[in-house]
N, C-alpha and C positions, 0 to 999 in steps of 0.2 A: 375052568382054570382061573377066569377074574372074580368067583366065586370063593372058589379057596384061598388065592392071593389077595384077597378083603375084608376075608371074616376070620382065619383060623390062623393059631395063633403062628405054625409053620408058614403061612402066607405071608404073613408078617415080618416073621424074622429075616425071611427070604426077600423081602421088599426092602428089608431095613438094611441087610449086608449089597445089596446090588446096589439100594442110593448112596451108598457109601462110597464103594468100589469103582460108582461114577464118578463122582465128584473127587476122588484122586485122582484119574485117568485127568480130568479136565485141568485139574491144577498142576500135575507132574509134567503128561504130555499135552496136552494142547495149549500150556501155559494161559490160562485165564487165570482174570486176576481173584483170586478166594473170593471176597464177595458176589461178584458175577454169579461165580459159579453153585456158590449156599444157594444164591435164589433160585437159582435157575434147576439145580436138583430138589430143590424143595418144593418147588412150583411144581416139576414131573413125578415127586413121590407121591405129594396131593391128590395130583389127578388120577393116578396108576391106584393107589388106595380108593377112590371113589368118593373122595369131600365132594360137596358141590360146589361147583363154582361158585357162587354167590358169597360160601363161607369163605370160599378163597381170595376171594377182590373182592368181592362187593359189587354193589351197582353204578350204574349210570349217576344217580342218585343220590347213594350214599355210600363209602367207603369205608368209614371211621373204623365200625364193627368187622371188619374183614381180616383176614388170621394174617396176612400178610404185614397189614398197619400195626395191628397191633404187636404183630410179633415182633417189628421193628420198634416199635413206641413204646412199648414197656420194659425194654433194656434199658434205651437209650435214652430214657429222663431220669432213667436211676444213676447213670453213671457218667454223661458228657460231663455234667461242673465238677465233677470228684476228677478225669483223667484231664480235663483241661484247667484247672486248677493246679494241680500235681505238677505238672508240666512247666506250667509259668513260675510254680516257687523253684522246682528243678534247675531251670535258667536262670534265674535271677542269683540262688544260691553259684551257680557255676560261673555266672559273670563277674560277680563279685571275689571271685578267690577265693569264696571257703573252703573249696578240696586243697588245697593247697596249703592253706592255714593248716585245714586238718591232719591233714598226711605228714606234714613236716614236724610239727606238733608228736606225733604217734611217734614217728623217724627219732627224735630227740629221745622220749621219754624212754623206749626201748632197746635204743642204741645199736650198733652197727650189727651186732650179733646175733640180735633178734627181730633184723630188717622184715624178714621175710611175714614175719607176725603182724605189725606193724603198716604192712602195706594190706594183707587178709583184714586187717580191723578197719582199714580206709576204704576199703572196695565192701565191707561190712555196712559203714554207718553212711559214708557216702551214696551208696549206692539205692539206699533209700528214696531219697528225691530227684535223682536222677536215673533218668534211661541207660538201659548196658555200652551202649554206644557211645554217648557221649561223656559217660565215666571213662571209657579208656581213652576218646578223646584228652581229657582234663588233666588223669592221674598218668599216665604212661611216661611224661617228663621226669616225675618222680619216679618210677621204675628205671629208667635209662640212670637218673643220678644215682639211688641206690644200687644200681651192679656195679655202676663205674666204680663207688668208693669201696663197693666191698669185692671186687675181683674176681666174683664167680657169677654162674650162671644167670643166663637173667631168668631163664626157665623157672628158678629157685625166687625169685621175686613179682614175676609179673602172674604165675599162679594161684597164690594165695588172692593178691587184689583181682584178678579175676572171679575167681569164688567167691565173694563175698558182691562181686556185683551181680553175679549170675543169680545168687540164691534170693536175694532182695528182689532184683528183678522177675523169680518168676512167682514169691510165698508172700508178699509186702505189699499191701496198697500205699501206695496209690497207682501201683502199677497198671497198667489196659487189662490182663493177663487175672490175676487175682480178682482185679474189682468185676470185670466180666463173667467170671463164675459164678464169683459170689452175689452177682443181678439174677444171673440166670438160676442159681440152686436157693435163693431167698438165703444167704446170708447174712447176718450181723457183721458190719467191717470193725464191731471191736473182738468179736471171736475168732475173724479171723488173721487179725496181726496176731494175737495170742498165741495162734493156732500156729500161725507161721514161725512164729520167732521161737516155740518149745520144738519147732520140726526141725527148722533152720539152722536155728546153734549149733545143733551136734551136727547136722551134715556138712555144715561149713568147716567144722574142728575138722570133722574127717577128711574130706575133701580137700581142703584150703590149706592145711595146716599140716595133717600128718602124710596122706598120699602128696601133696604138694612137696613138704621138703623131700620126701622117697624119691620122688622124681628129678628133682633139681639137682641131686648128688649123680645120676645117672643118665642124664642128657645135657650134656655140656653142649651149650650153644653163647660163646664169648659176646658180650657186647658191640654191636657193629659201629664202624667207625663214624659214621650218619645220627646214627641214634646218640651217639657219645656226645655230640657236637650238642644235641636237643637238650642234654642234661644241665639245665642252665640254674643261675642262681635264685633262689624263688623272690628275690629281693625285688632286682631285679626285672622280673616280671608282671611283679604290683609290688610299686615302693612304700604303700600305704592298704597292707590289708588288713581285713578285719580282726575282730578279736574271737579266739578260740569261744570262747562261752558264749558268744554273738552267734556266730555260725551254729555249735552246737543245739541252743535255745529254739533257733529257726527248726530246727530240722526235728526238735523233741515238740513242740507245742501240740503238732494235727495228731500225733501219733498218743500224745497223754488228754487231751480233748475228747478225742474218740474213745479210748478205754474208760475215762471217767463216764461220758454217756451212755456205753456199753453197762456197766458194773454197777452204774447209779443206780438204772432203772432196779437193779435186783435188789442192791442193800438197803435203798433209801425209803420212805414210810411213801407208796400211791398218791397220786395227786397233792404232792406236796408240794411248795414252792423250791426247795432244792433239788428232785428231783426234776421238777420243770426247768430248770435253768442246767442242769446236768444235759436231760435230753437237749435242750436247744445246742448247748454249748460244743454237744460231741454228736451231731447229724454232720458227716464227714466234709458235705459241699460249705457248710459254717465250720467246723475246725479250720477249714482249708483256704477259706477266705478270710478268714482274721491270718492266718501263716504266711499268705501271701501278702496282704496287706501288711503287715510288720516288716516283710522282708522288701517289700519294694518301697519301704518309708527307710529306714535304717540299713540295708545292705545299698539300695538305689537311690534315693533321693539325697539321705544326707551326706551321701559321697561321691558326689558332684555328677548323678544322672539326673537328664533332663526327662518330664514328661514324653515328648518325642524318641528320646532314648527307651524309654521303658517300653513303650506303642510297639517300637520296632523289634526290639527284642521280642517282646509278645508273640508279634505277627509271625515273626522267625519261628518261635517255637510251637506255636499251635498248627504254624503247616502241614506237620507230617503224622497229627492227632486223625489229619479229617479219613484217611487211609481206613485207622484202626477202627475209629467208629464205624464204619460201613461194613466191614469185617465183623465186628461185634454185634452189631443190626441183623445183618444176615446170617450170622452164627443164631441167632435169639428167633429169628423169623423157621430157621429150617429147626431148629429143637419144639416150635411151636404146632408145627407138621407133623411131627412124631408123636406128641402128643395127641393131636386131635384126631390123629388113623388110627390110635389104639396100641400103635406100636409100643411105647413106653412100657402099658401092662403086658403085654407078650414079653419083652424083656425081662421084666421084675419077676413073671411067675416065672420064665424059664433059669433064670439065675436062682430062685426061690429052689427049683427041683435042682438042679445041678448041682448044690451047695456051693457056691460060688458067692464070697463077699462083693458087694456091689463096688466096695474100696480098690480091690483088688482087679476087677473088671473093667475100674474107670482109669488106671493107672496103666491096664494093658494096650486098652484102645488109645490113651493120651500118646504114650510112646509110638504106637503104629503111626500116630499120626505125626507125629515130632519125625522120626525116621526116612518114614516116608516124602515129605513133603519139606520139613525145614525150617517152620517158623514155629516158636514156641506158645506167642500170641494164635494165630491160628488153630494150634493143636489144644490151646486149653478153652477155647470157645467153641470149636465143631465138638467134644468130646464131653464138655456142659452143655450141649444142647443136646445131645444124644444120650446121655444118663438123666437128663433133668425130668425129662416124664416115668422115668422108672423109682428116681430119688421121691417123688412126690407124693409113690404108692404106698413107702414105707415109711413115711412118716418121723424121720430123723428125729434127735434135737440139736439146736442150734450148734454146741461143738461137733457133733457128729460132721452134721453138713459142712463143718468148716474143715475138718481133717478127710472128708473126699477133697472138697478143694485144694486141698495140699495134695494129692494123691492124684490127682490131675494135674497141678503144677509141678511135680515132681517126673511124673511122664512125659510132660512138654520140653524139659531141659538135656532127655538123655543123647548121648551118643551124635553130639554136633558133628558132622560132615559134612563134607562140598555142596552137599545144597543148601546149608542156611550161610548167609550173607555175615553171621557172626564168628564164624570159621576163618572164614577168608579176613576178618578185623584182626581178628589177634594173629594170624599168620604174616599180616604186611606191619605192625603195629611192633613187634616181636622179632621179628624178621628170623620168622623157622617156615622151614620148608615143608612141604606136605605133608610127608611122612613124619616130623617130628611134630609138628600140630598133632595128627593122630594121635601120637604116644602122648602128647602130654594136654590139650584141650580135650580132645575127644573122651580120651580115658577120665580124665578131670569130673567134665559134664556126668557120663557114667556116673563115676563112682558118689556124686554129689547127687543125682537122682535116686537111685537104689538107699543109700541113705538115709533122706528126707522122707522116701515111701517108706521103710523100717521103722522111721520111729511114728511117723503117723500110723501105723497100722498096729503097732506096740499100744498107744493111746488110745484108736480106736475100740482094742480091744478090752479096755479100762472103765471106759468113757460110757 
């Protein structure tokens, strides 16, 4: 029996659907926290496949080389100053008022009739440097003001800006979420904005825009009188905000840094000094430290933040990073286990005999996981670490790899319900009730997944 469940490839797959099947029991029912629990099945698939120990920890001695170390140390130097970078320009940009600038700005330009668009392009561009959470934090004011003045659903306005954070959030670095895949599947982060934002458009249009207004005409849910009171003037709120091109600038610089270092290397003449200065300029943790630097000099300093103020805002915001990265360690530790038991190539040939796209595979298992469990972040790291020794054997190129990453990002947003903590934000935020959550978050999320995996699997099959 430990014979079979070691060497063939039935053993294997059989080893590979039971550590799975554990490690949701532990996160569903016994509530441990994901990380915990990546190691802790990773550790018992190890041993149940027969690594030695030694490969597993290491020694007394020396550790360095032990599948554990590294399977946490080669995620996590790829990607700590990219999500904790991202994070601090997130804040800064969110302390300073640019969502507000921006959104007000869109509100104007499109007028009362085409609010609903208008707030989908804010939860769009915003939503970039900011976390899903803390965009409905920032923007939801604007949503409360935009029903009040337009007398119909807010359903019809807080949808669209919803979409547009969701989709950012789960196809766009500097996300935890994208950048963590894309460590794990050896991505390029300028293939994969690319990749994101030709998947993202049309599933936001659809999503955000066209099932969003369908919705909003048929779930009448009036502006509550609480929320009304919120809709305040954005003057107001900051007497002195920034400027629209200020904001914008911020928010375009990491994202055109990183494409130009992405696309130099290809156009530009080998060892040349513009391509050296391309590469430097667009390696994502330096785009992202000049963006940040700019934005805490001109969003923070020259408008009356003190060093102490910036410190602290930092410390605020990198708090709730240290979570993710353990999460992302442990997701990177346990796909490094699947690896090295063989499982990966069991995977690959048997999806190889099945005819089964490994695209298609990865967007199954994202959503089981997403469904299952509830966190989007989660699901697109356990489900890159479980494709990444199968991806490895077929030898992608670099969009390919980036369009599974959306196909895994696109399965970690489906079918929000009572177990993900983002369910419950737009429910108290929105103030709809369970059941109309379902109808219109849940189906949302849906139909913006399904989407995003269409046209990446359209591309892939191009590509």
């Amino acid at each position: 029996m430990i014979h079979w469940l070691q060497t063939t490839t039935g053993g294997l797959l059989t080893l590979a659907a039971v550590s799975i099947a554990v490690l949701l029991v532990l996160i569903i029912k016994v509530k441990v926290e994901p990380f915990i629990a990546l190691i802790v099945v990773g550790v018992l698939t190890a041993l149940a496949a027969g690594l030695p120990v030694g490969t597993l920890v290491g020694t007394a001695q020396k550790t360095s080389d032990s599948l554990l170390e590294k399977g946490f140390g080669s995620i996590l130097g790829h990607i700590t100053a990219i999500i904790g970078l991202g994070t601090l320009l997130g804040s800064i940009l969110e302390r300073s008022g640019g969502a507000r600038v921006l959104t007000s700005a869109l509100l104007r330009a499109f007028g009362e009739k085409r609010a609903p668009l208008a707030m989908g392009l804010s939860g769009l561009i915003f939503g970039i440097p900011v976390f899903f959470d803390i965009g409905i934090f920032v923007l939801a004011p604007l949503v409360y003001a935009a029903a009040k003045q337009g007398g119909r659903s807010i359903v019809l306005y807080a949808m669209p800006l919803l979409a547009g954070l969701s989709i950012t959030h789960a196809f766009i670095p500097p996300h935890p979420g994208p950048v963590a895949a894309a460590g794990l599947l050896h991505v390029d982060l300028g293939w994969l904005i690319l990749m994101g934002a030709l998947c993202g458009i049309p599933a936001w249009f659809v999503g955000g825009i066209l099932y969003s207004t369908w919705i909003g005409k048929r779930v009448n849910v009036p502006l509550a009188e609480e929320f009304a009171k919120l809709a305040g003037d954005d003057d107001e709120e900051n007497p002195n905000p920034p400027s629209l091109s200020l904001v914008s600038g911020i928010i375009a610089i990491p994202l055109v840094l990183i494409l130009v270092g992405t696309f130099g290397s290809i156009v530009l003449p080998k060892n040349s000094g513009a391509a050296g200065v391309a590469a430097f300029l667009g390696t994502p943790a330096i785009a992202l430290t000049i963006a940040t630097l700019l934005a805490s000099w001109l969003l923070g300093h020259r408008r009356g933040m003190t060093g102490a103020d910036l410190a602290q805002l930092s410390a605020n915001a990198l708090r709730p990073v240290a979570m993710i990265l353990l999460v992302v360690g442990a997701g990177s530790f346990f796909g490094a286990v699947l690896s090295a038991t063989g499982i990966g190539k069991a995977v690959a040939g048997s999806l190889g005999d099945a005819g089964l796209p490994v695209i298609l595979a990865a967007y199954i298992i994202s959503c089981g996981m997403r469904i299952a469990q509830g966190s989007a972040t989660v699901a697109i790291v356990t489900t890159s670490g479980i494709v990444a020794p199968t991806v490895v054997e077929l030898h992608y190129s670099q969009p390919q790899l980036a369009l599974i990453v959306i196909a895994i990002s696109a399965g970690s947003i489906i079918a929000s319900h009572v177990n993900d903590g983002g369910f419950w934000i737009v429910s108290r935020y929105f103030g709809l009730s369970v059941p109309q959550t379902l109808k219109t978050w849940t189906a949302l999320e849906t139909v913006l997944s399904l989407s995003g995996f269409a046209v990446a699997a359209l591309i892939m099959a191009v590509v």
